[in-house]
C-alpha positions, 0 to 999 in steps of 0.5 A: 289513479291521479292525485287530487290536488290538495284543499291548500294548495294552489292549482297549477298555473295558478297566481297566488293572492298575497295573503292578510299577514303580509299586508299587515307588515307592508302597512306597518314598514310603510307607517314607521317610514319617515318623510325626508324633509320631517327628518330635515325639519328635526335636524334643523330644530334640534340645531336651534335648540342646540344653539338656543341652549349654548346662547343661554349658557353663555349669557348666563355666564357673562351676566353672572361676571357683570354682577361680580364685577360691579360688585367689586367696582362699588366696594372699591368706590366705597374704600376710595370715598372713605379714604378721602373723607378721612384724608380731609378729616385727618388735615383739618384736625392738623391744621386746628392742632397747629394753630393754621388753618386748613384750605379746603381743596378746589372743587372740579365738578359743579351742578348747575339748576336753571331757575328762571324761565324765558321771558326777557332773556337775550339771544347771547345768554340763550345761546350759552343756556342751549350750550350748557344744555339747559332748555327748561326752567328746573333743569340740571345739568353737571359741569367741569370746572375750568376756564371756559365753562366759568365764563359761561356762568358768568353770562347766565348767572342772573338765571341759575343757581350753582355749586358744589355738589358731594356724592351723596347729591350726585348718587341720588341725583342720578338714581332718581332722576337719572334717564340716558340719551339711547338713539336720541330717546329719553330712556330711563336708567332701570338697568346695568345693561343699558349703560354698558351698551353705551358706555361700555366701550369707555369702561362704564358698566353700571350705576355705580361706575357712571356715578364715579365717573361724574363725582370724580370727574374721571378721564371719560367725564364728557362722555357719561355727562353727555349720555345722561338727559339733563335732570328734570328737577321739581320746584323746591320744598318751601319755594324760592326766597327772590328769584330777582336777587342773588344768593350772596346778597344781604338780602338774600336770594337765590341766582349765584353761586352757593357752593356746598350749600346747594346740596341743600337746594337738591334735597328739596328740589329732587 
């Protein structure tokens, strides 16, 4: 007798069908394949990231080093303010004690405060203002004390009041009314890095160091007094006495020089 094929079995000459498992672990290797260019895609993301979180780090760091060092620069602002200011205690109390007087030591910064405005004013004593870099009236700006720029004072002395200003003017000055020329623009002062971007190449790094820079007039004096805009002040307190007299006239006015006095004019005009 033949053998019946049996019921599972396939016949001969037959072409098997694949059956229902199979096609479920071809679907399953097909859906865990990854395209190529989501692999470079992730690559090319974690790369960014990396980057990104390295950045970051160093960014960290460097801001960390710019807070610790302008802390240390204004601590050693303040031990050399307060050494002067005793120097000059210290030789007043001398020279009282020995009967002398005490000449007090030649300043080298002046702030100069345009209080008159443009009507009436020559081309020769426009010119100088320009130069000084006072276009407005209310305008201040800071001066090195030599030869030239007293000449130049000479010319406009009928239209600004000027003198001698102590730190406390100078820091509060350009902490209030502070603004940087950035790219020609009128930025305001809100942050250390503004001023180390600029200034950072002349080693001023922060508020504390232009201020000490300014007062002191340091070696790179031209520099900071160039970056900050001219100070934009208000009118005083109480007003003017005579804007047509001079300060030091019987009278009483306000054009001319007023030495430390103008520390005064400041407080009300800032």
């Amino acid at each position: 007798h033949a053998s019946l094929p049996l019921p599972h079995s396939p016949l001969p000459g037959s072409v098997s069908c694949p059956s229902k498992s199979s096609n479920r672990t071809n679907m399953a290797s097909a859906a865990t394949t990854v395209p190529e260019n989501v692999l470079k895609k992730r690559r090319r993301n974690d790369a960014i990231k990396k980057r990104a979180d390295s950045f970051k780090t160093k960014e960290a760091g460097r801001k960390k080093e710019r807070r610790e060092r302008a802390f240390r620069n204004a601590e050693s602002y303040v031990k050399e303010y307060r050494q002067r200011e005793r120097m000059l205690i210290r030789c007043r109390r001398q020279a009282r004690a020995a009967g002398n007087y005490f000449v007090e030591p030649q300043a080298n910064l002046i702030l100069v405060v345009r209080i008159r405005g443009i009507m009436g004013v020559s081309p020769k004593v426009r010119k100088v203002l320009q130069l000084l870099r006072l276009r407005q009236i209310h305008n201040a700006t800071f001066v090195k004390v030599n030869k030239a720029t007293l000449q130049m004072l000479q010319w406009v002395i009928p239209y600004v009041a000027f003198g001698y200003p102590n730190q406390k003017t100078v820091r509060e000055l350009i902490y209030k009314r502070g603004f940087g020329k950035v790219n020609k623009q009128r930025i305001p002062l809100s942050a250390n890095e503004i001023i180390s971007e600029n200034l950072g190449k002349d080693g001023i790094h922060g508020m504390e160091d232009l201020v000490h820079e300014i007062f002191t007039v340091g070696p790179k004096f031209k520099e900071a007094s160039n970056f900050l805009w001219p100070f934009k002040l208000s009118a005083p307190k109480g007003g003017f006495i005579c804007k047509r007299h001079g300060f030091c006239e019987q009278r009483g006015g306000d054009w001319g020089n007023r030495e430390e006095l103008i520390n005064d004019l400041l407080s009300r005009m800032n």
